[in-house]
C-alpha positions in Angstrom: 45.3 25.5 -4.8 44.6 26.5 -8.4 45.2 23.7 -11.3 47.7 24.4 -13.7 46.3 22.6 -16.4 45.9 24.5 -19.7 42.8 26.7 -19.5 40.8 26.8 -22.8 39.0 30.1 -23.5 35.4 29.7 -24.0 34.0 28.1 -27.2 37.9 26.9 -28.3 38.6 23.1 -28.5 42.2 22.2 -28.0 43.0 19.2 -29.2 46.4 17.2 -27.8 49.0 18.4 -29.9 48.1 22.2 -28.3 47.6 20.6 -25.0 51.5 19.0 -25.7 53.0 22.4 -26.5 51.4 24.2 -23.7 53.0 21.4 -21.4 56.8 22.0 -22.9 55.8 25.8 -23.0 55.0 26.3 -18.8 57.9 23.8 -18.7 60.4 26.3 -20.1 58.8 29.0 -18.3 60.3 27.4 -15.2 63.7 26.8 -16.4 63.1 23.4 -17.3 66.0 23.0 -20.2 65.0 18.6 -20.6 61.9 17.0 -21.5 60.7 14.8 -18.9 60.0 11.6 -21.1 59.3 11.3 -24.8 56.2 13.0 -26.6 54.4 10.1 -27.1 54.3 9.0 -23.3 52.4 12.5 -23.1 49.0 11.3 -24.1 49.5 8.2 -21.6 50.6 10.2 -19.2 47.2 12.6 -19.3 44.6 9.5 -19.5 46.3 7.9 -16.1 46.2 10.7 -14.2 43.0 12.0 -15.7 41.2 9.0 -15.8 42.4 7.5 -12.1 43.2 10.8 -10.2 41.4 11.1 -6.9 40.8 7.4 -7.1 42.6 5.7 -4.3 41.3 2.4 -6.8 43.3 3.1 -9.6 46.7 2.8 -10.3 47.5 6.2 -10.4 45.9 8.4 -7.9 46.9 12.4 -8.2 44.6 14.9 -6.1 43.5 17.3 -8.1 44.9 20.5 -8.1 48.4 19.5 -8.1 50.8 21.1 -10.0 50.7 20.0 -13.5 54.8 19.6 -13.9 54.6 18.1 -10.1 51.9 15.7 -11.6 54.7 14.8 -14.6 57.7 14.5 -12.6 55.9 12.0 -10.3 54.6 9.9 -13.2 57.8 9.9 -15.4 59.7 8.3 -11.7 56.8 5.9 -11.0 54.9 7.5 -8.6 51.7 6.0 -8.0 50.1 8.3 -5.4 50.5 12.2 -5.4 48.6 13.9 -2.2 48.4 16.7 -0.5 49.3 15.9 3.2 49.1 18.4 5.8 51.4 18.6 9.3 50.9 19.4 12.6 50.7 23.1 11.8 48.0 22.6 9.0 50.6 23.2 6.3 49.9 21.0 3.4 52.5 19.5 1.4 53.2 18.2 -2.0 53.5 14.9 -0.7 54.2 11.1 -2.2 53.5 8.8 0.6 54.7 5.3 -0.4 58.1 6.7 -0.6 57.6 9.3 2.0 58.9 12.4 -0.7 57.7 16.2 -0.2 58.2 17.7 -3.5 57.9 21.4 -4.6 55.9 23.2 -7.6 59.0 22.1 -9.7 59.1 18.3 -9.0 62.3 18.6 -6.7 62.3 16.4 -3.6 62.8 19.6 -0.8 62.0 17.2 2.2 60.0 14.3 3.8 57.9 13.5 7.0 58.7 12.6 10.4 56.0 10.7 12.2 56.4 11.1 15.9 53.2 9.2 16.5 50.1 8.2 15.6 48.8 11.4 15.1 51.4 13.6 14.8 53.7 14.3 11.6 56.4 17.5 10.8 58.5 17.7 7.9 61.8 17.5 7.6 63.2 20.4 5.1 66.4 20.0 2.9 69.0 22.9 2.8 68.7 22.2 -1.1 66.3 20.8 -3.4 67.2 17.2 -4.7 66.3 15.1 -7.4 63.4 12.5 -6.1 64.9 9.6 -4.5 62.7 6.6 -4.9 63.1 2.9 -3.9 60.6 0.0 -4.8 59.5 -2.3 -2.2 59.4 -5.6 -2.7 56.8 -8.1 -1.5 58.1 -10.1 1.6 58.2 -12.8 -0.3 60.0 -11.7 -3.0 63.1 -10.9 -0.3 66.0 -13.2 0.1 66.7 -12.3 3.6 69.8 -13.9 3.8 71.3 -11.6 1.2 70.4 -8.4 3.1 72.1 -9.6 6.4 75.1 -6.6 7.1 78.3 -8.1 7.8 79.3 -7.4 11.8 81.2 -4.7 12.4 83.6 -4.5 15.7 82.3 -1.3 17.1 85.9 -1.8 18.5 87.0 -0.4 14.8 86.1 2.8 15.3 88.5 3.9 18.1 90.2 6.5 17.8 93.9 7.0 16.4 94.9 8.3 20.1 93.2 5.7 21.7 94.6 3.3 19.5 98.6 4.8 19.9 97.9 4.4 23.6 96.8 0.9 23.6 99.6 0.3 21.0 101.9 2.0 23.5 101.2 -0.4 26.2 100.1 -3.5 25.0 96.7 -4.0 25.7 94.8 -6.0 23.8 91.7 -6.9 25.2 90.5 -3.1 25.0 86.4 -3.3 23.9 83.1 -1.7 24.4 81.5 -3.3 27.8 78.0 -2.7 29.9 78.1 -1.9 33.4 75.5 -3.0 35.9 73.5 0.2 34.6 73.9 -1.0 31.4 75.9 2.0 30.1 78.7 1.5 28.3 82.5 1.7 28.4 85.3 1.3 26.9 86.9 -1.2 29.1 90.0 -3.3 29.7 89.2 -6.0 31.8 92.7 -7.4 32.3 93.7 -3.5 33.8 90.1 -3.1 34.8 90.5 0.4 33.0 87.9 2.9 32.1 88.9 4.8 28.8 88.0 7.5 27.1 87.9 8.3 23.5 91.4 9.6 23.5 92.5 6.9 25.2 92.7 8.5 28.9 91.7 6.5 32.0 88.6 7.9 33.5 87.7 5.0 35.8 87.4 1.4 36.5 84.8 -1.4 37.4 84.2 -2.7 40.9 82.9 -6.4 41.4 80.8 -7.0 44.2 80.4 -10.4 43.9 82.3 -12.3 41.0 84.2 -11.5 38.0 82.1 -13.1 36.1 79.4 -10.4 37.1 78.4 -6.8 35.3 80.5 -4.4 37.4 79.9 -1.0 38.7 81.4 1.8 37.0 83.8 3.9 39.0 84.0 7.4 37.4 86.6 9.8 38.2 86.7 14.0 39.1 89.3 14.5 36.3 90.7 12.1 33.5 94.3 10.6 34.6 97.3 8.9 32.3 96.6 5.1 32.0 98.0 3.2 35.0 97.6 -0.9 33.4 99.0 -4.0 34.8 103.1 -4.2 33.8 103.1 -7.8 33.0 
């Protein structure tokens, strides 16, 4: 792929400031109505990726040939790394691979990469283009783990409102997700050995071959049927 870098007819030297207004003049050409970052980051912005592109040593390494308002989207976010990566079906893709972000010619995030295995990688396309959605990473030792542990959540929350009105309708209480011997699993009362279903109709119960205390095997009806529980 061609460079979009400002070319400069033969025995012309164009010093920055022409170099600046090219950049904000192909940047309007593409309907960009905001500058990316402020004049004088420009000249900064030209020796980093100039100086350290296609060095995986530097701080900054941009393949060359990328697209030049690509390039300054990237480096006005942070991005470190700007590639060309290719996917299973030899398509190559504008492609920032610490934070796994496929942009297009206009700096938009428009999808990312799957990795199936070790040698295999497709790319996920957005319906819409998106604004690049970066996080930093942290060193591990720099993580307080104890912060970033997610409160338990019942999975017993998320039944449904029917499911919910039935229980509600007769008393049972004891109504939670449980594994069968096959370890798939139910939504079980154990006191009415019931099988339900999302909606709260009975579609089975457990058998216990040997103790209670034992994983049972689910018994799975033809056809749901109303709740039948223990009237204690």
């Amino acid at each position: 792929m061609e460079s979009s870098l400002p070319i400069v007819p033969e025995g012309k030297i164009l010093n920055l400031n022409d170099e600046i207004e090219e950049i904000h003049s192909k940047s309007s050409n593409i309907g960009k109505v905001a500058v990316l970052f402020n004049k004088d980051d420009l000249p900064a912005f030209m020796i980093d990726t100039t100086i350290n592109g296609d060095n995986p040593f530097g701080e900054y390494n941009y393949e060359s040939g990328l697209p030049f308002i690509t390039q300054a989207v990237a480096y006005a976010i942070g991005v470190k790394t700007l590639v060309y990566t290719i996917d299973d079906d030899g398509v190559q893709w504008i492609h920032d691979p610490y934070h796994n972000i496929v942009f297009d010619e206009n700096g938009r995030q428009i999808g990312h990469f799957l990795y199936k295995g070790r040698s295999s990688q497709t790319v996920i396309m957005y319906q819409k283009p998106i604004r690049p959605q970066i996080c930093d990473f942290l060193d591990e030792d720099e993580y307080d783990f104890t912060d970033y542990d997610p409160p338990i959540i019942p999975k017993e929350n998320s039944f449904s409102v029917e499911l919910k009105s039935v229980l509600s309708k007769y008393n049972i209480i004891d109504t939670k997700y449980t594994y069968d011997v096959d370890y798939n699993e139910w939504i079980y009362s154990k006191f009415n050995n019931i099988i339900f279903d999302v909606i709260g109709r009975q579609i089975g119960h457990m058998i216990f071959p040997y103790s209670l205390s034992d994983l049972g095997q689910a018994v799975i009806y033809k056809s749901p049927i109303e709740p039948k529980p223990n009237m204690v």
